[in-house]
N, CA, C and O atoms as CSV, one atom per row, in Angstrom:
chain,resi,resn,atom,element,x,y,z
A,1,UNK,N,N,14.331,5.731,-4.731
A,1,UNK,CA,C,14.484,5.614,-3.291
A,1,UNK,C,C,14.040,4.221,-2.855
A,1,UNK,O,O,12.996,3.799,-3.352
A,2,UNK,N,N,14.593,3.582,-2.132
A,2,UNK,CA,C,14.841,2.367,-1.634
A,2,UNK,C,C,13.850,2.469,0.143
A,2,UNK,O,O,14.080,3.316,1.006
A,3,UNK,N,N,13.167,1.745,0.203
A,3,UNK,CA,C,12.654,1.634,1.414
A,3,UNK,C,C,12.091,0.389,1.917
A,3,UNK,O,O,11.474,-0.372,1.171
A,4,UNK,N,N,12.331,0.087,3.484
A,4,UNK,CA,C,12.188,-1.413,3.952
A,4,UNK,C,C,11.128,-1.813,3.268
A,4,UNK,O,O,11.238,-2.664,2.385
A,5,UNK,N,N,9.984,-1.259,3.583
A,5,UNK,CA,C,8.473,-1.246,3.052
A,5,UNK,C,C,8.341,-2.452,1.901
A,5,UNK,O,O,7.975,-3.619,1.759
A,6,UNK,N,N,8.898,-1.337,1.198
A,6,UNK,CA,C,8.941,-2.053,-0.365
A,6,UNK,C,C,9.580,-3.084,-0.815
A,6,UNK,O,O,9.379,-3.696,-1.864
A,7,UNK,N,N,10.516,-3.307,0.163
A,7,UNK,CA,C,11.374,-4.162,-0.514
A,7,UNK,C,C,11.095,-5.626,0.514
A,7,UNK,O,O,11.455,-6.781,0.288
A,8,UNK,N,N,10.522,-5.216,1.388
A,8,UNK,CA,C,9.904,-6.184,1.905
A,8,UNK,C,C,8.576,-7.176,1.074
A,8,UNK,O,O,8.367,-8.389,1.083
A,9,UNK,N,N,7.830,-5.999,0.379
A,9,UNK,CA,C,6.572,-6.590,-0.498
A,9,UNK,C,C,7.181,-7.191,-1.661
A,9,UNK,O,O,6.669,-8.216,-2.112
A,10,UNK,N,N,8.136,-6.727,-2.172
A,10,UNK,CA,C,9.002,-7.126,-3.265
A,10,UNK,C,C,8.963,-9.037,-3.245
A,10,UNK,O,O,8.583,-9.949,-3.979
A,11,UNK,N,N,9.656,-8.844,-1.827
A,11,UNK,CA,C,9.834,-10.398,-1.586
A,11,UNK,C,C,8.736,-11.114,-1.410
A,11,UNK,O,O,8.747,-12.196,-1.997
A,12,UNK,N,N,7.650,-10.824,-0.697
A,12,UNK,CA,C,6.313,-11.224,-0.767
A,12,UNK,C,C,5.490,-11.602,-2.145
A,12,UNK,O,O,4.701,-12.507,-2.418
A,13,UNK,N,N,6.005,-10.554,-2.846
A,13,UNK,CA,C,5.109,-10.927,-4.058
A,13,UNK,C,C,5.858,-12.252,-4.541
A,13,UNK,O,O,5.143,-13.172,-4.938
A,14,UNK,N,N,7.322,-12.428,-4.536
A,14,UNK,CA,C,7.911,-13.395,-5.075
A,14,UNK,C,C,7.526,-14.376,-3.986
A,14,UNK,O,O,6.537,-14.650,-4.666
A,15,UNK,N,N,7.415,-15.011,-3.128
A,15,UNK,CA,C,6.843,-15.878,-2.672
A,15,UNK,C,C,5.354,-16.228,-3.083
A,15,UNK,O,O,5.139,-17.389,-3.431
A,16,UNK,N,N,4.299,-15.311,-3.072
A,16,UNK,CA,C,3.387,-15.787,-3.952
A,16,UNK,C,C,2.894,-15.930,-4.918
A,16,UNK,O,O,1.692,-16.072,-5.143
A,17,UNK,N,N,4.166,-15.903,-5.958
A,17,UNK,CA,C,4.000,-16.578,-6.901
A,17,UNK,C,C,5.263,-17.730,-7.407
A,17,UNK,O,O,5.060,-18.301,-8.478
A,18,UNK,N,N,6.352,-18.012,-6.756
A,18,UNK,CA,C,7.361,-18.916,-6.550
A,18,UNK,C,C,7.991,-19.489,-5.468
A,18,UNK,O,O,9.204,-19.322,-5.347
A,19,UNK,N,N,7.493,-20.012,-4.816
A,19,UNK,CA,C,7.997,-19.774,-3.282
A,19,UNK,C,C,9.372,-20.811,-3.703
A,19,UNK,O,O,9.264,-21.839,-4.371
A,20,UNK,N,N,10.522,-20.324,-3.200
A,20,UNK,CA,C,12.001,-20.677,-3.010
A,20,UNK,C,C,12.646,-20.478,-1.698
A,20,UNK,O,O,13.293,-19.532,-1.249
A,21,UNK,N,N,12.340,-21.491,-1.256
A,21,UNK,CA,C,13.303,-20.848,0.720
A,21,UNK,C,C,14.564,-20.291,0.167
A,21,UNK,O,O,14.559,-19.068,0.303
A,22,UNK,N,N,15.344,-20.610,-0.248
A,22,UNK,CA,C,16.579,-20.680,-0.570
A,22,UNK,C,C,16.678,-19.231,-1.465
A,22,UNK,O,O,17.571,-18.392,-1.344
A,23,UNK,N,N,16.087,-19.199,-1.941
A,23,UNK,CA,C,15.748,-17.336,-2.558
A,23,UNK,C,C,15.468,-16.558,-1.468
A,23,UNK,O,O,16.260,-15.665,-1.165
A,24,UNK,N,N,14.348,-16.768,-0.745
A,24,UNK,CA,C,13.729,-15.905,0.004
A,24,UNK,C,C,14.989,-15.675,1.507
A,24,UNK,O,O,14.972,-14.720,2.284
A,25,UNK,N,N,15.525,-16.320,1.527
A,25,UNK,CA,C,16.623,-16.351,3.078
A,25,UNK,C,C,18.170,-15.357,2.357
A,25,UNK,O,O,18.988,-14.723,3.023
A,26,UNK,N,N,18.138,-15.551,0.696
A,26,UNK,CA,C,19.199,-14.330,0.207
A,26,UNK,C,C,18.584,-13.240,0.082
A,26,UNK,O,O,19.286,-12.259,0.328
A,27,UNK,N,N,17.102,-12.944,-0.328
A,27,UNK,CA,C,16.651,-12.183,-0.865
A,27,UNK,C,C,16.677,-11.065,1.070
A,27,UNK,O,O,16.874,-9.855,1.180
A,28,UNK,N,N,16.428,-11.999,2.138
A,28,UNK,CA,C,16.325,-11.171,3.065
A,28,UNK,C,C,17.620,-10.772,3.936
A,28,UNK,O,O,17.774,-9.879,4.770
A,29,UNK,N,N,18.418,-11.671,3.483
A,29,UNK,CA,C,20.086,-11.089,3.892
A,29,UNK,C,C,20.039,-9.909,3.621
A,29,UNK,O,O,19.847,-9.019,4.451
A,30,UNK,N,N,20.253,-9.708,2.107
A,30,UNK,CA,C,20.321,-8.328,1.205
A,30,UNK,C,C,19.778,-7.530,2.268
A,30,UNK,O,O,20.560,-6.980,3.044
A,31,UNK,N,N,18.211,-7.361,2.436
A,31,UNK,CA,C,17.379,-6.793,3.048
A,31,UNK,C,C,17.808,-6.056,4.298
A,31,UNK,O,O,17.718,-4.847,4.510
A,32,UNK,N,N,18.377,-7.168,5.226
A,32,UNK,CA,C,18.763,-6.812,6.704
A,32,UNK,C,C,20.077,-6.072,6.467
A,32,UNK,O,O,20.230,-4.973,7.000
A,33,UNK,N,N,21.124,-6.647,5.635
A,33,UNK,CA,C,22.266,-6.230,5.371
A,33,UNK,C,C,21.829,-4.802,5.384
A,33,UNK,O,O,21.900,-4.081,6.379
A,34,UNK,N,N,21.317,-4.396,4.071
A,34,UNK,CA,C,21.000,-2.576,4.592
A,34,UNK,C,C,19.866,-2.166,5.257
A,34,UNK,O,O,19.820,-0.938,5.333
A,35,UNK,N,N,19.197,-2.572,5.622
A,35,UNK,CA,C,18.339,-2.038,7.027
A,35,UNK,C,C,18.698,-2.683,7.606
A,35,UNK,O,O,18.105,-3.708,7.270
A,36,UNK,N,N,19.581,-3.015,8.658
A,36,UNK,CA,C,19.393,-4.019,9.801
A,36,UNK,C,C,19.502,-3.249,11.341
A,36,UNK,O,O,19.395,-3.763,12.454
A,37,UNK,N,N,19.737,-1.940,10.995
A,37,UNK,CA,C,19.267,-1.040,12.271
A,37,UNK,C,C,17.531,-0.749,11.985
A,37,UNK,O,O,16.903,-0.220,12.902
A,38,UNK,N,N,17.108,-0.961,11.235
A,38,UNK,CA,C,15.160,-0.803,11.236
A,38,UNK,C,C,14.667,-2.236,11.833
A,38,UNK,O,O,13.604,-2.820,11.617
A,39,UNK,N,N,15.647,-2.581,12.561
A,39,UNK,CA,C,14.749,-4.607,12.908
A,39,UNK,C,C,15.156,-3.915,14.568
A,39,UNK,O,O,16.052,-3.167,14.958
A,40,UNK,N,N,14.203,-4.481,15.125
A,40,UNK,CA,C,14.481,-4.286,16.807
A,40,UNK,C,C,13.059,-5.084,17.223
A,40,UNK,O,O,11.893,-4.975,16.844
A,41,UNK,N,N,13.885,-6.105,18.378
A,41,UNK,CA,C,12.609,-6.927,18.959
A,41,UNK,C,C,12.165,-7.979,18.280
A,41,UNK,O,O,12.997,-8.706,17.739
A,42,UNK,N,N,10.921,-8.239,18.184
A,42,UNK,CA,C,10.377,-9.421,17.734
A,42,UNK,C,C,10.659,-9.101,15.576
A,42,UNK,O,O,10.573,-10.067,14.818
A,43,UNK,N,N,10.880,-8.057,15.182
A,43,UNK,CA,C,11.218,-8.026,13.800
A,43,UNK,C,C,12.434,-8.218,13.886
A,43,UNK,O,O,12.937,-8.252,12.763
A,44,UNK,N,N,13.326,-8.396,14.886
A,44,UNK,CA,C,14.678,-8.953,13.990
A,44,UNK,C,C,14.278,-10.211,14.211
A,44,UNK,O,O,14.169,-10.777,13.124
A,45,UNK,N,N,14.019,-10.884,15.066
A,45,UNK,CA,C,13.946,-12.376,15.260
A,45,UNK,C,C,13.036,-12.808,14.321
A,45,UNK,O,O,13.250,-13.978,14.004
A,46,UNK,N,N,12.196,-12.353,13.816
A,46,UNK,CA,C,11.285,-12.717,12.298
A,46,UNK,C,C,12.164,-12.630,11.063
A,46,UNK,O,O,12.351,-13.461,10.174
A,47,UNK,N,N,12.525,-11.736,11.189
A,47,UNK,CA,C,13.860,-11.800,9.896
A,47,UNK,C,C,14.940,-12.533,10.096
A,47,UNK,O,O,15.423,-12.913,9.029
A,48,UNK,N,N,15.356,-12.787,10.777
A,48,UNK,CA,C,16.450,-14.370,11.102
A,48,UNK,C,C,16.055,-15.472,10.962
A,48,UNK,O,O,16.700,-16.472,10.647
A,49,UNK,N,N,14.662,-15.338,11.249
A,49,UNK,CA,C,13.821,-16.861,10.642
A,49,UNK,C,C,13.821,-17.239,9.487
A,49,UNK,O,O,13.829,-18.393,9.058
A,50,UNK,N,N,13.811,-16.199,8.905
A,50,UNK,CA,C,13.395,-15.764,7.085
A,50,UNK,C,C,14.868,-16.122,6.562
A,50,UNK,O,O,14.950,-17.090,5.805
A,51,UNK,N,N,16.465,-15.172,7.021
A,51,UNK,CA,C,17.038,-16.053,6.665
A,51,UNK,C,C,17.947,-16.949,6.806
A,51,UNK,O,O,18.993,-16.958,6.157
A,52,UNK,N,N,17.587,-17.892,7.779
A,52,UNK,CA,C,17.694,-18.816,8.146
A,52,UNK,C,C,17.483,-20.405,7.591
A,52,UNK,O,O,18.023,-21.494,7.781
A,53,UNK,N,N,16.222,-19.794,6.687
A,53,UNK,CA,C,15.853,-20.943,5.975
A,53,UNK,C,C,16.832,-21.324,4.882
A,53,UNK,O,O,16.518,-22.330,4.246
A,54,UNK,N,N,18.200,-20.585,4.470
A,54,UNK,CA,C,19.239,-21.620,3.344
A,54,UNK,C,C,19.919,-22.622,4.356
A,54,UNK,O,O,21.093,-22.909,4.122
A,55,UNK,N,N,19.372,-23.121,5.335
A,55,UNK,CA,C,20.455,-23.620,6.351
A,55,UNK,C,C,19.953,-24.829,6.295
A,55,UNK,O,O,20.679,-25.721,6.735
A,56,UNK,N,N,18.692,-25.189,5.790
A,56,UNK,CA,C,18.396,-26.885,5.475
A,56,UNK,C,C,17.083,-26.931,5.496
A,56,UNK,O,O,16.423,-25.891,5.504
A,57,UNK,N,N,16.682,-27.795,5.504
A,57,UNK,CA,C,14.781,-28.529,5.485
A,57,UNK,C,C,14.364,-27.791,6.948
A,57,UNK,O,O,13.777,-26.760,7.274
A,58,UNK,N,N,14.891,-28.717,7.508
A,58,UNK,CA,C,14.300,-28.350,9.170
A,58,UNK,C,C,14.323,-26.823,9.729
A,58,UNK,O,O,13.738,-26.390,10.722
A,59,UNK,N,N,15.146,-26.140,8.835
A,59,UNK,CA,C,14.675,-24.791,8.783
A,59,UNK,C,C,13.740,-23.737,7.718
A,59,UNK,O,O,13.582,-22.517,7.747
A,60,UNK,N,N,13.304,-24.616,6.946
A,60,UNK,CA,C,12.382,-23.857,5.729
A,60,UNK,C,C,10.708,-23.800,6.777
A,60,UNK,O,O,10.320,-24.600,7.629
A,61,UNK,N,N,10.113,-22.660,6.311
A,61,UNK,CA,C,8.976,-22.302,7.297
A,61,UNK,C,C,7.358,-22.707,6.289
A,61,UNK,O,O,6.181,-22.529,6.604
A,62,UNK,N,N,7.901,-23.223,5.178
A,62,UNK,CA,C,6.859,-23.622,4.636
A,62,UNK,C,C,6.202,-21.812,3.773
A,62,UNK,O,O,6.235,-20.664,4.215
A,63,UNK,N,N,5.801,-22.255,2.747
A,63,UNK,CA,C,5.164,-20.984,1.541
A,63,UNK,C,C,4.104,-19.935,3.014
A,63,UNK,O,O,4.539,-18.814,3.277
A,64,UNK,N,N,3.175,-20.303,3.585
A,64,UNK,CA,C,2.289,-19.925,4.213
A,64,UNK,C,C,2.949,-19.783,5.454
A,64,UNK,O,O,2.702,-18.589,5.626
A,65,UNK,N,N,3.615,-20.119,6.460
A,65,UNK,CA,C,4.368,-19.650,7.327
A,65,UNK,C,C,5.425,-18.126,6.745
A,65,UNK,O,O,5.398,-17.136,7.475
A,66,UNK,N,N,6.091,-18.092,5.736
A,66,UNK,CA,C,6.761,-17.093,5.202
A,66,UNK,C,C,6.082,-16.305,5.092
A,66,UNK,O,O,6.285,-15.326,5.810
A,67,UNK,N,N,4.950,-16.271,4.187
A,67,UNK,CA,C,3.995,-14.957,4.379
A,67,UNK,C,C,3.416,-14.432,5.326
A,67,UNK,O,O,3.087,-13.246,5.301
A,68,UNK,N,N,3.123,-15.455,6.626
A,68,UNK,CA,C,2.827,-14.545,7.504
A,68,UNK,C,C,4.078,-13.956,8.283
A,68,UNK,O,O,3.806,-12.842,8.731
A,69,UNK,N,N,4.835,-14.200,8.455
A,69,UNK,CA,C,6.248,-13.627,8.877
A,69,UNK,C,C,6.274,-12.348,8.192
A,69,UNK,O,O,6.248,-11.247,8.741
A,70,UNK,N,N,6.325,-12.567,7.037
A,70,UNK,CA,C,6.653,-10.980,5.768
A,70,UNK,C,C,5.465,-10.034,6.151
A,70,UNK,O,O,5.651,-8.897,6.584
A,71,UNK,N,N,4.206,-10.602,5.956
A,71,UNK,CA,C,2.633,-9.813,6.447
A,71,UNK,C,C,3.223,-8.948,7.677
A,71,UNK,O,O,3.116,-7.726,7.769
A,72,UNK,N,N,3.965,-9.929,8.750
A,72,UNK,CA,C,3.955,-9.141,9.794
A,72,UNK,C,C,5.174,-7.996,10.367
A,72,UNK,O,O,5.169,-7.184,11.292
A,73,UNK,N,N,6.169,-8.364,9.354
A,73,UNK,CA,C,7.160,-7.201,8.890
A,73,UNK,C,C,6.837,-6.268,8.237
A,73,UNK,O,O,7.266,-5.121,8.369
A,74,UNK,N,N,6.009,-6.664,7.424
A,74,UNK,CA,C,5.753,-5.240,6.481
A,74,UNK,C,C,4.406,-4.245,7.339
A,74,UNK,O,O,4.324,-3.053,7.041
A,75,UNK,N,N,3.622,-4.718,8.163
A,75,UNK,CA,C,2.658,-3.905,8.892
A,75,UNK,C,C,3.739,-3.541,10.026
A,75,UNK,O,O,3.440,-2.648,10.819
A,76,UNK,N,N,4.951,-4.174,10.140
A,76,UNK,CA,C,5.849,-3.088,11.273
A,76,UNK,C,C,6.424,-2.276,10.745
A,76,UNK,O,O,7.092,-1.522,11.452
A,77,UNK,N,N,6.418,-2.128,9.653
A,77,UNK,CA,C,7.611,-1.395,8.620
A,77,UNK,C,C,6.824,-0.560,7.968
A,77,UNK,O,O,7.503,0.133,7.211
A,78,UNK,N,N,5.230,-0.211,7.899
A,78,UNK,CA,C,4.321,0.436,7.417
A,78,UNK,C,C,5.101,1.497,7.020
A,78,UNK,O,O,5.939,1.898,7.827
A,79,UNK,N,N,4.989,2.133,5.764
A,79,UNK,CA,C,5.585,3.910,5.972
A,79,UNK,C,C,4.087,4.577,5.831
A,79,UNK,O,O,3.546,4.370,4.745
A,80,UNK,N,N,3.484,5.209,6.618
A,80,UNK,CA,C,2.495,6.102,6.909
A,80,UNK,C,C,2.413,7.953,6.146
A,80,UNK,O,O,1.490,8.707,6.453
């Protein structure tokens, strides 16, 4: 079973230990592509940031900006 949750940390873990904008902005297409009715409000606009970043320099959010973006998707996406 497949859930935002997880597949959100998925990507997290790969950022801290490779950070790749250019990974991390496909890795969250995928993501939204099948959840993209679980984003509403300030989590879709965090996830457009995320992938946004294959679109050039001036859009990469830096290793430590990404994680807190993901930190703060995945505490909206908590499964309880």
């Amino acid at each position: 079973m497949c859930n935002l949750e997880l597949e959100l940390r998925k990507v997290k873990n790969f950022v801290e230990i490779n950070y790749d904008a250019d990974e991390v902005a496909s890795q969250c297409m995928r993501i939204y592509n099948h959840f993209s009715s679980e984003f509403s409000g300030r989590s879709h606009n965090e996830i457009m940031r995320l992938i946004a970043m294959d679109m050039g320099e001036e859009f990469d959010l830096g290793k430590d900006e990404t994680l807190k973006v993901l930190e703060f998707l995945i505490d909206q996406n908590r499964v309880l």
